[in-house]
Backbone bond lengths (Angstrom), bond angles and torsions (degrees), N, CA, C in turn:
res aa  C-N    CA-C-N  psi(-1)  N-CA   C-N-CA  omega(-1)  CA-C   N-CA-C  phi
1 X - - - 1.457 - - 1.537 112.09 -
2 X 1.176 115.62 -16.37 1.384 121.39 -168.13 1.501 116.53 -87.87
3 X 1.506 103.25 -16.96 1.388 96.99 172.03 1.757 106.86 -136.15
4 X 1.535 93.00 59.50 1.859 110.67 -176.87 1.920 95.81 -69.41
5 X 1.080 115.82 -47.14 1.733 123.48 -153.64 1.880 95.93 -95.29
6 X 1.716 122.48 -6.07 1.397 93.52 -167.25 1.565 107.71 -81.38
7 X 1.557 94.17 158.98 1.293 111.41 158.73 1.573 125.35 -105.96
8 X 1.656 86.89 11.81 1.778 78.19 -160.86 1.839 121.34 -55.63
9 X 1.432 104.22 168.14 2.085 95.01 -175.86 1.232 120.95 47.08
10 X 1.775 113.73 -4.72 1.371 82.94 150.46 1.441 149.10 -64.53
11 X 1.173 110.79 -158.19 1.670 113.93 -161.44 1.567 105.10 -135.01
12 X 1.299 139.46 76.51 1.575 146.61 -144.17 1.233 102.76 -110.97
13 X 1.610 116.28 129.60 1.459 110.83 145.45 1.104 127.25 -100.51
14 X 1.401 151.75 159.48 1.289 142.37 153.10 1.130 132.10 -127.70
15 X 1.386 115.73 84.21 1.519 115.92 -162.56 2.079 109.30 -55.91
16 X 0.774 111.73 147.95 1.574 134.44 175.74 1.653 87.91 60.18
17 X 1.408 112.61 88.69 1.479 112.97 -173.47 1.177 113.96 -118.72
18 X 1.483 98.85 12.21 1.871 102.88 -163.16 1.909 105.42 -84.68
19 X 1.399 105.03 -35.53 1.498 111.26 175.91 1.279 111.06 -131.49
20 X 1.906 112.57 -160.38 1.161 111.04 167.36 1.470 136.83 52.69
21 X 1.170 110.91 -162.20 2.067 94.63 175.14 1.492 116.55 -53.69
22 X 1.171 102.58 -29.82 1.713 104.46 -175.69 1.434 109.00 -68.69
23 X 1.357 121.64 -56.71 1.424 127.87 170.44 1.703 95.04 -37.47
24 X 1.328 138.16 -54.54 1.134 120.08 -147.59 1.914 99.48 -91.28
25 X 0.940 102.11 -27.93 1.403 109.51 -178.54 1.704 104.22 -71.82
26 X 1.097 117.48 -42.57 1.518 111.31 -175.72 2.355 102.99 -62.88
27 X 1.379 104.35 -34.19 1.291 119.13 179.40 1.283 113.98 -71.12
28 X 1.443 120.29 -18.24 1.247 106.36 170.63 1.749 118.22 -109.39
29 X 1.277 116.17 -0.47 1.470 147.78 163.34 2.054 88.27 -59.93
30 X 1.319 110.41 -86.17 1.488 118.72 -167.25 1.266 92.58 -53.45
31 X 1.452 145.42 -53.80 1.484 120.85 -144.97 1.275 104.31 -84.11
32 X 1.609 129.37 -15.79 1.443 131.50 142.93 1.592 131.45 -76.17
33 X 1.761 111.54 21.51 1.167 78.31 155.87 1.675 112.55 142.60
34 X 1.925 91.49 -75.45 0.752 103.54 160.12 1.919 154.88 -55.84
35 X 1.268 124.11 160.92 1.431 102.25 168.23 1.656 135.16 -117.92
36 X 1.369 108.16 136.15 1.156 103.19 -152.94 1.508 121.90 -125.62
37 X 1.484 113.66 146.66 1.650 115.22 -177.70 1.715 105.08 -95.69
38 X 1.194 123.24 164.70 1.221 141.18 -167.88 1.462 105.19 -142.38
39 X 1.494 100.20 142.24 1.792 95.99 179.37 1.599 98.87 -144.05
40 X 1.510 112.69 161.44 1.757 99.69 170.88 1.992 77.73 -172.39
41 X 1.291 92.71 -173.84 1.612 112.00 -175.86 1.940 98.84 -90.55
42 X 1.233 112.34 -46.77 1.602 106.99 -171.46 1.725 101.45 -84.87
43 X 1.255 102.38 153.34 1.601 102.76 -164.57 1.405 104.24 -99.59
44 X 1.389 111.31 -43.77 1.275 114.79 -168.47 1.737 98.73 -84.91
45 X 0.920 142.04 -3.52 1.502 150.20 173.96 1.662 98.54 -78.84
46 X 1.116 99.41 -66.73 1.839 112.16 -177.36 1.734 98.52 -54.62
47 X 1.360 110.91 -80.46 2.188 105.24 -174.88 2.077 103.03 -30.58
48 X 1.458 108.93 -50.61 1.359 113.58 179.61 1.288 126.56 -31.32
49 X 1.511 106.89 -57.89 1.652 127.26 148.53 1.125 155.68 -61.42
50 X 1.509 95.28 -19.13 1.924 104.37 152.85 1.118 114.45 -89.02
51 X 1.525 128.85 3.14 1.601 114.68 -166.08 1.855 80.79 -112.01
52 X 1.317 118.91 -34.53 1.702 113.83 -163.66 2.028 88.44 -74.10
53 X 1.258 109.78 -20.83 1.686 85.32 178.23 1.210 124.93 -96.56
54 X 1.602 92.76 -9.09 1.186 91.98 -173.28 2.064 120.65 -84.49
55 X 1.077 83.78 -18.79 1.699 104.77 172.74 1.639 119.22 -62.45
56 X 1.196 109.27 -29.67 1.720 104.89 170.96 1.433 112.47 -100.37
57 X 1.639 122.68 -28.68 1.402 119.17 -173.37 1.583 110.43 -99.66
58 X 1.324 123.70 -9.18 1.839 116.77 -177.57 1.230 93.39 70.38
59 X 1.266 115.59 -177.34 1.182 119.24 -177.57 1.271 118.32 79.46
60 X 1.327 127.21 151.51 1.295 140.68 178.92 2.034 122.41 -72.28
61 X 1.424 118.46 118.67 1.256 120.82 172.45 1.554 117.77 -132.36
62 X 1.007 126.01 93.83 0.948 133.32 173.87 2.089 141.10 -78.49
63 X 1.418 85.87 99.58 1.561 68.52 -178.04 1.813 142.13 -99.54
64 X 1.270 119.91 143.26 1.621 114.60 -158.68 1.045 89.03 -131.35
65 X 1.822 118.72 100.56 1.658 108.24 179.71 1.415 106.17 -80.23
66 X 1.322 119.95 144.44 1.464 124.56 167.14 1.627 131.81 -132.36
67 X 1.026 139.80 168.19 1.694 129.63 163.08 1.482 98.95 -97.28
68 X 1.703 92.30 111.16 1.529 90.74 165.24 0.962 140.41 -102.91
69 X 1.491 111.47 31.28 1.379 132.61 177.08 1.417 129.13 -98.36
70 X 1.006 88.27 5.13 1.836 108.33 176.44 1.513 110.17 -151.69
71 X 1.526 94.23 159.29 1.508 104.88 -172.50 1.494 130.60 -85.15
72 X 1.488 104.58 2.11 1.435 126.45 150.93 1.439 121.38 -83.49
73 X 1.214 110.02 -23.31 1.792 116.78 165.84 0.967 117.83 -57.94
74 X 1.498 105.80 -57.14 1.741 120.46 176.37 1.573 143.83 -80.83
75 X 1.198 89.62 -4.67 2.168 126.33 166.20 1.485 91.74 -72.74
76 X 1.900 111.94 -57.64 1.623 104.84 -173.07 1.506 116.19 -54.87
77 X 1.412 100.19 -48.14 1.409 101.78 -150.51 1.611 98.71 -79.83
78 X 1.665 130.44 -28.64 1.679 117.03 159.88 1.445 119.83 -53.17
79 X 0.923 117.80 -37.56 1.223 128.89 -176.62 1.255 137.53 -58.23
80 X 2.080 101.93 -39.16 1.218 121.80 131.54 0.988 135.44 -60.66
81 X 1.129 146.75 -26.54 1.433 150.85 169.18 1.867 96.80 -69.90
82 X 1.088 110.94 -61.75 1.394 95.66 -163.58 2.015 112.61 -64.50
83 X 1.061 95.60 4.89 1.556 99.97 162.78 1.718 119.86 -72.66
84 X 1.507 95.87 -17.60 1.455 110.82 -175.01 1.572 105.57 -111.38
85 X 0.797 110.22 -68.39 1.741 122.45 -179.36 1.514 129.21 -94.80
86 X 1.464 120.78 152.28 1.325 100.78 -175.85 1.776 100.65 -124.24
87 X 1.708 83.64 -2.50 2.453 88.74 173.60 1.272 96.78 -147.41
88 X 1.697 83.85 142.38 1.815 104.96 177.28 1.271 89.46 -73.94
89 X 1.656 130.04 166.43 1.494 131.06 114.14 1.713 133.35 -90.30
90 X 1.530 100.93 -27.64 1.535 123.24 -174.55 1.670 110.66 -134.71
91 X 0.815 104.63 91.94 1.685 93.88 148.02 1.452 127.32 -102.17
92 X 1.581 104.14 136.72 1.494 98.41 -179.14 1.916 96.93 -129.15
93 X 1.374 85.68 128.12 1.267 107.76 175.25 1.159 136.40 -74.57
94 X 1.432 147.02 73.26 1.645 145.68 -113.35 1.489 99.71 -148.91
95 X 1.217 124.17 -44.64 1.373 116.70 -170.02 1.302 112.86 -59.18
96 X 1.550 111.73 125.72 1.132 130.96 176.41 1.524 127.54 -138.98
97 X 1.796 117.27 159.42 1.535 103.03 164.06 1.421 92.81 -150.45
98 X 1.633 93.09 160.78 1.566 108.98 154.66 1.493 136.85 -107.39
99 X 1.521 121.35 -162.31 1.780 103.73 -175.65 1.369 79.55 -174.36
100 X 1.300 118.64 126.56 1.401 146.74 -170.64 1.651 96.04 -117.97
101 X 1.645 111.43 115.17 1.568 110.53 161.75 1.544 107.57 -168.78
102 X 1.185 127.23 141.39 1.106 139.49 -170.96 1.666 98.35 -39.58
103 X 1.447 124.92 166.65 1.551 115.68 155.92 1.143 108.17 -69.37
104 X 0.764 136.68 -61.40 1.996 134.59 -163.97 1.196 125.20 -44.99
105 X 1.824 94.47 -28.44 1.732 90.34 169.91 1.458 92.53 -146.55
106 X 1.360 112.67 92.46 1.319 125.14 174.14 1.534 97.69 -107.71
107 X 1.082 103.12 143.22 1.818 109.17 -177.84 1.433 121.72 -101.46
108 X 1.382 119.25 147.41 1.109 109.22 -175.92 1.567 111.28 -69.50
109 X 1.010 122.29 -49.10 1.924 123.54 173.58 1.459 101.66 -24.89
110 X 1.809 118.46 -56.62 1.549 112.68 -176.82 1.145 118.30 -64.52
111 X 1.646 124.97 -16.83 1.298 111.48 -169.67 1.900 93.03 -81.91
112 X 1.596 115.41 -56.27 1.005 128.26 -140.15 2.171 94.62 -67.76
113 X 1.313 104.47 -49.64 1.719 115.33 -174.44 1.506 106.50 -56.42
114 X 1.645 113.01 -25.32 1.517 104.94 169.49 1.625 111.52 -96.02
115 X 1.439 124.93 -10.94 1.131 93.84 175.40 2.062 126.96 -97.25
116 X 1.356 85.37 -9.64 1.341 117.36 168.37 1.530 112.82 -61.73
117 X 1.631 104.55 -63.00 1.738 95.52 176.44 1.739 111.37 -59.93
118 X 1.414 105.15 -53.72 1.626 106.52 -179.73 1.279 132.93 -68.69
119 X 1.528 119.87 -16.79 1.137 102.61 -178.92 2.039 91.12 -129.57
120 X 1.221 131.42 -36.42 1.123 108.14 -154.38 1.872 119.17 -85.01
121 X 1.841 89.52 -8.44 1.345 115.89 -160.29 1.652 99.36 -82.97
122 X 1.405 119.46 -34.41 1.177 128.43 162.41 1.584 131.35 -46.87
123 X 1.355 112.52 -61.25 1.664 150.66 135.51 1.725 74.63 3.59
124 X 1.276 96.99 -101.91 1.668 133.23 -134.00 1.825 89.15 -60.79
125 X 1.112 105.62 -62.42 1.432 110.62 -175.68 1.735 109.20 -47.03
126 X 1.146 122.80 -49.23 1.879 121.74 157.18 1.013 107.50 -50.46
127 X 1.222 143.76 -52.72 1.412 128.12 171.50 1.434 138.34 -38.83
128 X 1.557 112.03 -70.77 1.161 106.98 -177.05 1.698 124.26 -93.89
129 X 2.053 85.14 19.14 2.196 91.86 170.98 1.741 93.74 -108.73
130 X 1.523 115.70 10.08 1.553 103.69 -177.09 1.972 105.71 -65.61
131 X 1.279 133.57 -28.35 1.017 143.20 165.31 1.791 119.58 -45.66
132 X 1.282 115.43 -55.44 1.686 128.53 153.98 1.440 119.85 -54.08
133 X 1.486 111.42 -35.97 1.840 127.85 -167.34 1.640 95.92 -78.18
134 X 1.223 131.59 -41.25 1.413 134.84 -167.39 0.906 104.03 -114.68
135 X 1.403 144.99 20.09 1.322 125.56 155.21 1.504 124.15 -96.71
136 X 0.925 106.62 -2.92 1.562 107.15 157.85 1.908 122.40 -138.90
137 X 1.767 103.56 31.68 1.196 113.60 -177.28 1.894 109.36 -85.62
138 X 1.062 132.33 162.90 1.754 115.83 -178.60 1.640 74.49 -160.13
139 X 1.578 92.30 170.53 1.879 119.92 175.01 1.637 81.08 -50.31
140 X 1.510 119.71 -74.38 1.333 125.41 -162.35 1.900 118.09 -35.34
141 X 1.007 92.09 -54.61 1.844 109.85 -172.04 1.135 106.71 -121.17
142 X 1.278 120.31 80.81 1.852 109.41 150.23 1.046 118.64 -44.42
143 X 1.440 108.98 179.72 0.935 131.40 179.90 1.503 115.38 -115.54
144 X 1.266 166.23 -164.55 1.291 150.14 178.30 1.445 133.22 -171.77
145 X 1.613 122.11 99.78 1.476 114.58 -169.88 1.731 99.27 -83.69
146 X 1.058 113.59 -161.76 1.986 139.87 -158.86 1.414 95.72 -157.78
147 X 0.957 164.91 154.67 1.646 149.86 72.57 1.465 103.75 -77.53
148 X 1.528 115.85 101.41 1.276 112.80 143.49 1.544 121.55 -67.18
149 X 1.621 96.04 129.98 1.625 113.09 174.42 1.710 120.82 -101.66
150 X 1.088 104.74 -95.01 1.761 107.27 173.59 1.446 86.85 159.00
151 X 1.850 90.19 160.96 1.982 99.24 165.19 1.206 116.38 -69.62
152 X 1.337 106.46 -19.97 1.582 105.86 -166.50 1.729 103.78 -68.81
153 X 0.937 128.76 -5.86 1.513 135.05 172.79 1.860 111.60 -100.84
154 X 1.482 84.40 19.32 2.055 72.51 175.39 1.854 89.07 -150.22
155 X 1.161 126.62 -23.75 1.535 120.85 150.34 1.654 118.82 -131.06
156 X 1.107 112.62 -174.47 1.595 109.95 -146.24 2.534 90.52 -94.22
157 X 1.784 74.06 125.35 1.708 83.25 178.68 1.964 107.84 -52.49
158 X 1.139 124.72 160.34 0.966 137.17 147.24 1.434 135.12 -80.19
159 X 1.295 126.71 -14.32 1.465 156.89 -171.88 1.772 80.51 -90.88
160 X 1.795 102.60 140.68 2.170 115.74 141.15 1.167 85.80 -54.86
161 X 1.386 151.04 134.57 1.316 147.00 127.93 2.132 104.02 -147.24
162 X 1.066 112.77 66.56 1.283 113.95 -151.11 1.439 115.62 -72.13
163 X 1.612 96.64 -19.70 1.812 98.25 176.69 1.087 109.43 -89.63
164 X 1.459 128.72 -31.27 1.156 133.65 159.05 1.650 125.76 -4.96
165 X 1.241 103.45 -99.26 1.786 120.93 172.29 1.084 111.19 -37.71
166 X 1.439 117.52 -36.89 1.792 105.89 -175.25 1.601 104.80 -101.78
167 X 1.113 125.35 8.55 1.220 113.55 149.57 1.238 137.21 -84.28
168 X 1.384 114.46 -33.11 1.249 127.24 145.03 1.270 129.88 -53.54
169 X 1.420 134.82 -21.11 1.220 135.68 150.39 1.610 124.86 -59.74
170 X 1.697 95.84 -53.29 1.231 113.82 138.64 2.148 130.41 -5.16
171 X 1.267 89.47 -80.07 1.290 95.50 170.63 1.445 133.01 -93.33
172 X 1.230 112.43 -6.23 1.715 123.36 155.17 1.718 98.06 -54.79
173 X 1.663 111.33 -66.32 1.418 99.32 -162.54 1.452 102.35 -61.09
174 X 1.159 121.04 -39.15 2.012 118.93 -171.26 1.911 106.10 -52.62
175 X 1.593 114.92 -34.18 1.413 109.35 156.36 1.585 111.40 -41.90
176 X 1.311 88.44 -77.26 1.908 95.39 -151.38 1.682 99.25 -61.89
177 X 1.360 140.72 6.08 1.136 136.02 -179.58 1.994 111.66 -97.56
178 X 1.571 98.57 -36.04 1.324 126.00 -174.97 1.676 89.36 -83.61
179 X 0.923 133.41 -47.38 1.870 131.49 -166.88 1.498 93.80 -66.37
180 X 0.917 131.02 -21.97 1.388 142.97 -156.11 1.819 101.99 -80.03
181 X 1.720 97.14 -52.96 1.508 91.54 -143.49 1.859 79.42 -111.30
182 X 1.070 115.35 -1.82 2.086 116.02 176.31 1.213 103.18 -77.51
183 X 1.478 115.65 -66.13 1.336 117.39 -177.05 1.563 117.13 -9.04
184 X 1.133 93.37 -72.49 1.800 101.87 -179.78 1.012 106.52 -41.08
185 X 1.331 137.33 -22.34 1.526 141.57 -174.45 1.589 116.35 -107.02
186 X 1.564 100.76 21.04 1.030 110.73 -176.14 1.686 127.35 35.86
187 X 1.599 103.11 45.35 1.631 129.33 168.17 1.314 99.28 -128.76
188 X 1.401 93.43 124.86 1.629 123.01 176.59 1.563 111.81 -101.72
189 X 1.556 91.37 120.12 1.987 102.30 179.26 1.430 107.03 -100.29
190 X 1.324 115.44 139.07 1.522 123.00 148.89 1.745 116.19 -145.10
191 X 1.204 102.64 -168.16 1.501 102.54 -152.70 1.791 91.98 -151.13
192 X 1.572 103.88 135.52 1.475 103.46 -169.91 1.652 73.52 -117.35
193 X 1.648 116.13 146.25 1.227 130.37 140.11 1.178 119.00 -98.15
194 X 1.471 125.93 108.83 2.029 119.12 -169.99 1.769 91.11 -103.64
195 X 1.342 97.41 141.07 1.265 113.13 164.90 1.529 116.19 -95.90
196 X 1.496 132.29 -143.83 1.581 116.93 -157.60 1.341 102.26 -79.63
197 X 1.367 108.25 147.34 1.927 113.39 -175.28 2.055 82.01 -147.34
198 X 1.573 77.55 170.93 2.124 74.78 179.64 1.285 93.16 -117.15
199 X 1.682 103.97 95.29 1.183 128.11 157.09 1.472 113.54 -101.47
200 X 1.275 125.74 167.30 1.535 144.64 -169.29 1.614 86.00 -78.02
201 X 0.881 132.01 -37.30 1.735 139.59 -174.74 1.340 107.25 -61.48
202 X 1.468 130.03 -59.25 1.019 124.65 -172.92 1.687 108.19 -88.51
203 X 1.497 111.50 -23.27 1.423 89.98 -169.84 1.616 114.72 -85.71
204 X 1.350 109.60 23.62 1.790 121.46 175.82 1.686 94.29 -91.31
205 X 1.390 95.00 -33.06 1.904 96.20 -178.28 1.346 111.13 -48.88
206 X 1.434 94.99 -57.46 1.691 113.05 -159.02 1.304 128.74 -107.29
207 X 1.828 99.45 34.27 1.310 136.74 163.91 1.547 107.43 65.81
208 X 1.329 110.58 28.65 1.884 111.55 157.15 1.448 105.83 -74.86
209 X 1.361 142.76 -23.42 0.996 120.30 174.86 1.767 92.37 100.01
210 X 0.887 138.86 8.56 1.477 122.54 -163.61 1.808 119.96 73.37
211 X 1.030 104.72 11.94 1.662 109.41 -175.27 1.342 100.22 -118.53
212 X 1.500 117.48 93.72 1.295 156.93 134.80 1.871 106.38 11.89
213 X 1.359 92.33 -70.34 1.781 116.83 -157.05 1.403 83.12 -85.73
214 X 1.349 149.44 -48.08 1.600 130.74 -171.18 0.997 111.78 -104.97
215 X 1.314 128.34 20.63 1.926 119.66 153.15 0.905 111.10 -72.39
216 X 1.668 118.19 158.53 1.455 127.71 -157.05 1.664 78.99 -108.06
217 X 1.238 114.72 104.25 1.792 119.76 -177.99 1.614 100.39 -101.35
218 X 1.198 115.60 -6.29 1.376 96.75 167.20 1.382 109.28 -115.69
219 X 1.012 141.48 37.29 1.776 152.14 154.01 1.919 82.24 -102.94
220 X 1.104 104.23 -92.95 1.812 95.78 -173.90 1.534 116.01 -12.49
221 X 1.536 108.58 -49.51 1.867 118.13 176.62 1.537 103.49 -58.52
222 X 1.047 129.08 -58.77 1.297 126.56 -168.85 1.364 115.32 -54.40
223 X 1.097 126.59 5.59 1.605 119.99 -165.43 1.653 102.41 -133.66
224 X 1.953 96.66 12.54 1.747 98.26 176.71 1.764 93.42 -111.22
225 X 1.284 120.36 163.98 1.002 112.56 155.97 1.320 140.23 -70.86
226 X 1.183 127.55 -25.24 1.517 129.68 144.96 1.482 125.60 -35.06
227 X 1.536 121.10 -42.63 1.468 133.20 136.21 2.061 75.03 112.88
228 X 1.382 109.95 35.94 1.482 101.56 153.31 1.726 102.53 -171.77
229 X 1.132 107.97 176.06 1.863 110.58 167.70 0.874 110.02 -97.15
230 X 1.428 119.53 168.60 1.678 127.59 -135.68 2.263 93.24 -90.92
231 X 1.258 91.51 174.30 1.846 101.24 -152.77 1.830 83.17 -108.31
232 X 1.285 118.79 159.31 1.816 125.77 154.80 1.653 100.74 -58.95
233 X 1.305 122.08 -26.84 1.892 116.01 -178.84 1.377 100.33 -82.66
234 X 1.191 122.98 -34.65 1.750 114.81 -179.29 1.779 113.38 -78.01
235 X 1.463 115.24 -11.99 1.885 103.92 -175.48 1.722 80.07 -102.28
236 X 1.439 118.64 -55.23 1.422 110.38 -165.45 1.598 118.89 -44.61
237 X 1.439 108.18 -42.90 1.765 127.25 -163.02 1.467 93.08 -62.73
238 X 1.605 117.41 -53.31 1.441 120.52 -170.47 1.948 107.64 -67.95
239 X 1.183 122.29 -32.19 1.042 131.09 -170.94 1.714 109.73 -80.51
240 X 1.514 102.53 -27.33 1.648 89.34 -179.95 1.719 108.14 -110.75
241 X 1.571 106.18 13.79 1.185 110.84 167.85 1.739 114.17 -85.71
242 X 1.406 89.35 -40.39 2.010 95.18 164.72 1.452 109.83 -56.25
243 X 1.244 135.78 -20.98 1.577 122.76 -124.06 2.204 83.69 -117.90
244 X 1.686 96.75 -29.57 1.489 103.88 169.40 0.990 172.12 39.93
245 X 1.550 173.93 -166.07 1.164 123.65 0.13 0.966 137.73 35.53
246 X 1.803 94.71 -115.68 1.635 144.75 172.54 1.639 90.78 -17.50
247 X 1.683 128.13 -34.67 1.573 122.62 -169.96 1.468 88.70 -102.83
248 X 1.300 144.51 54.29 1.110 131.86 155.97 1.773 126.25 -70.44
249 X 1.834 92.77 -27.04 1.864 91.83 -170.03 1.525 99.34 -130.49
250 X 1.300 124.51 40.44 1.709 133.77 162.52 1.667 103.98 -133.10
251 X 1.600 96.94 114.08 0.971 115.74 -159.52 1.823 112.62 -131.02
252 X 1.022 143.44 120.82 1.151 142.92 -151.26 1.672 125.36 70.34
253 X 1.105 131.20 8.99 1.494 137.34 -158.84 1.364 116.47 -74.66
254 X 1.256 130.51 165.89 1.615 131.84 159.38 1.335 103.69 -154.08
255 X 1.361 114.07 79.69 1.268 136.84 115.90 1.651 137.58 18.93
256 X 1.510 112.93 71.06 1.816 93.49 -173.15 1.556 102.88 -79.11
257 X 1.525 122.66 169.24 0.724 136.07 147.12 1.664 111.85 -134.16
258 X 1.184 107.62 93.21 1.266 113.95 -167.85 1.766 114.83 -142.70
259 X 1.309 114.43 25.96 1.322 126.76 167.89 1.755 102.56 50.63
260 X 1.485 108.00 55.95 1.827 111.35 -166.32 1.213 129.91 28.07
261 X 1.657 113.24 45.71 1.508 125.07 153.55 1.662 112.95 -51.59
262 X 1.098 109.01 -69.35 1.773 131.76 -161.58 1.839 90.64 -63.35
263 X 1.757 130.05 -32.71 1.727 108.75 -153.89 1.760 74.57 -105.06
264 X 1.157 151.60 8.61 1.262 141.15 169.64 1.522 131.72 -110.82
């Protein structure tokens, strides 16, 4: 019982790990323990972020920037990894985007660049790490993916962001379809839906401009029922509770963490 929640020695990925939930999720991966790779599209953004986490927690962070929106992104970035490793224990599936545009002139680039990063990049990326994922998975010890999704894929966004929500719905069902057919392979799927966190993502929503440090995050909090936005202990806690043990017998799930946005 005592070691239901560790992660320690594991072996973590975190796709879009450079900021945002991922930044916080890769930080709470290292400060328990484990060791972990980081991936994003900007390179010098991503190295920036394995060296700033890696400086308070020890431990190993590694970063391999990639495009994970294509299947040449994700050839690079296995490819790199397997220069390092030869078994997953965790992958967490995080990289994401959005695209804000009126309906009338919504573009195809926004539909297609969000459903590509969110849903197909995920897909593809389980695929060709299922080789790393099962080689050291047993009945005893799975092995364990993440796809974080969002609420906005289980009730209707408030944001123009139209590809958005249904990609995230999108990839809720690609969990419970993938939990389905891994299992047997002793890989365990789940699916986090996070509601508002002060990411660069949401604060373009809610007219910060993308600037993190000068959004008014507690006017945004006040309008959740929790009466704030979500903490690095509330995405990490949920993320290394999937990643497990303690997640040995929940299997297909999606998970809000959204401070009771979605039950209100």
């Amino acid at each position: 019982m005592q070691d239901l929640f560790s992660v320690a020695d594991k072996v973590v990925i975190v796709t879009g790990g450079s900021r945002g939930i991922g930044e916080m999720i890769a930080a709470g991966f290292l400060a328990n323990g484990a060791k972990v790779y980081i991936t994003s599209r900007k390179a010098d953004v991503c190295d920036a972020t394995a060296a700033r986490l890696q400086a308070p927690w020890g431990g190993t962070c590694v970063s391999i920037p990639a495009d994970m929106s294509n299947l040449a992104g994700i050839e690079h970035f296995c490819a790199e990894f397997r220069t390092h490793e030869s078994h997953l224990d965790v992958l967490i599936n995080n990289d994401g985007v959005a695209w804000g545009a009126p309906l009338e002139n919504f573009p195809e680039v926004g539909w297609d660049k969000v459903m590509d990063t969110n849903v197909k990049g995920p897909f593809f990326l389980i695929q060709k790490l299922l080789p790393e994922l099962e080689k050291h998975a047993t009945h005893e010890q799975p092995t364990h993916i993440v796809n974080v999704g969002s609420i906005d894929g289980i009730k209707t966004p408030v944001f123009e962001n139209f590809s958005y929500g249904p990609s995230k719905a999108a990839i809720h069902h690609l969990t419970r379809v993938l939990a389905a057919h891994l299992i047997k392979r002793h890989i365990i799927v789940n699916g986090i839906a996070p509601g508002p966190f002060p990411t660069y993502m949401l604060s373009t929503g809610v007219g910060g401009g993308g600037d993190t440090d000068n959004t008014d995050w507690d006017a945004v909090g006040r309008g959740n029922p929790r009466g704030r936005v979500g903490t690095a202990e509330d995405i990490a806690g949920l993320a290394i509770f999937l990643s497990s043990r303690a997640c040995g017998f929940t299997i297909g799930e999606i998970i809000t963490c959204d401070g009771g946005s979605v039950v209100s």
